[in-house]
C-alpha positions in Angstrom: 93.3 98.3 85.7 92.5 101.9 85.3 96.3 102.4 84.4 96.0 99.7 81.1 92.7 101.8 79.8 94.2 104.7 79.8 97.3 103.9 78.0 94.6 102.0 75.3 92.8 104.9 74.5 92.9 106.1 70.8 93.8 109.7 70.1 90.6 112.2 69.6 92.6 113.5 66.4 93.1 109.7 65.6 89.3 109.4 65.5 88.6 112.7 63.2 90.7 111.7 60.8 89.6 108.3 60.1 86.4 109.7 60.1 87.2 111.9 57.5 88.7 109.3 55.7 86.1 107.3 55.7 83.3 110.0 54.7 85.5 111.3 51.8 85.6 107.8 50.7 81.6 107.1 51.0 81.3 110.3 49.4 83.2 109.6 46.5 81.6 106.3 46.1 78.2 107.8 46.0 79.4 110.2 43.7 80.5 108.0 41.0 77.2 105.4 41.7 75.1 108.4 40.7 76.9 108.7 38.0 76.8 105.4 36.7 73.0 104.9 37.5 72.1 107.8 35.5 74.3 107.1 32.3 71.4 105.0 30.0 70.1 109.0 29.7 72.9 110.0 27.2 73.2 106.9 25.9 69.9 107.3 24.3 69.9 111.2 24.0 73.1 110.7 21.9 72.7 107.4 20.5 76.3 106.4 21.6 77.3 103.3 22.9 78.7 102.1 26.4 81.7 103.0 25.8 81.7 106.4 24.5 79.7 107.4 27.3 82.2 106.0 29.9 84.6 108.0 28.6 82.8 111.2 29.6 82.0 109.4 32.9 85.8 109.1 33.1 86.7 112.4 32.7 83.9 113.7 35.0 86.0 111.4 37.9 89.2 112.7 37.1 88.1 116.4 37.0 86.6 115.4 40.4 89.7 113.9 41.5 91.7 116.7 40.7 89.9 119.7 41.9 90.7 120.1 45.9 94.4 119.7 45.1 94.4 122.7 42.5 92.6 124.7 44.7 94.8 124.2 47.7 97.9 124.3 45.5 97.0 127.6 43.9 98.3 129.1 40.4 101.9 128.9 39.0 103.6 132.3 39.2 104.6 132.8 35.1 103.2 129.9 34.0 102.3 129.4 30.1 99.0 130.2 30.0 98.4 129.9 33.6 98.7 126.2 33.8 97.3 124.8 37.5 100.7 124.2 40.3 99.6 120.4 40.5 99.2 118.4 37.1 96.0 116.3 37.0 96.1 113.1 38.8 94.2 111.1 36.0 96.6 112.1 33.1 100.1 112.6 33.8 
């Protein structure tokens, strides 16, 4: 019996990731919640409609996206205008 647990037992590292995973993705969540709960404010600060505004609320997700994989990526040596190693993820 004490042979069958042991060979069930899930890897430590197993467990840190998924709870990475599973933070990153509550985090994001929240994230783009806040954003949508707070987007009547420029709606009526810029008297636009819906759907202008969810186009900035767009772009503010795929800025967010994008971020940690520029930053771990780091800068193209010689680039044009030193253009970021890893393209955005939102506009190909």
């Amino acid at each position: 019996m004490a042979e069958a647990s042991t060979r069930e037992r899930i890897d430590p590292a197993l467990w840190r990731t998924a709870f990475v995973l599973v933070l990153g993705t509550f985090m994001a969540t929240l994230d783009a919640t806040i954003v949508s709960v707070g987007i009547r404010e420029p709606i009526a600060d810029f008297d636009a409609s819906v759907t202008e505004i969810q186009w900035v609320t767009t772009a503010y997700t795929c800025s967010r996206s994008s971020r940690p994989s520029r930053r771990r990526a780091g800068w193209r040596a010689g680039s044009a205008a030193g253009a970021p190693a890893v393209g955005n993820t939102c506009f190909p």
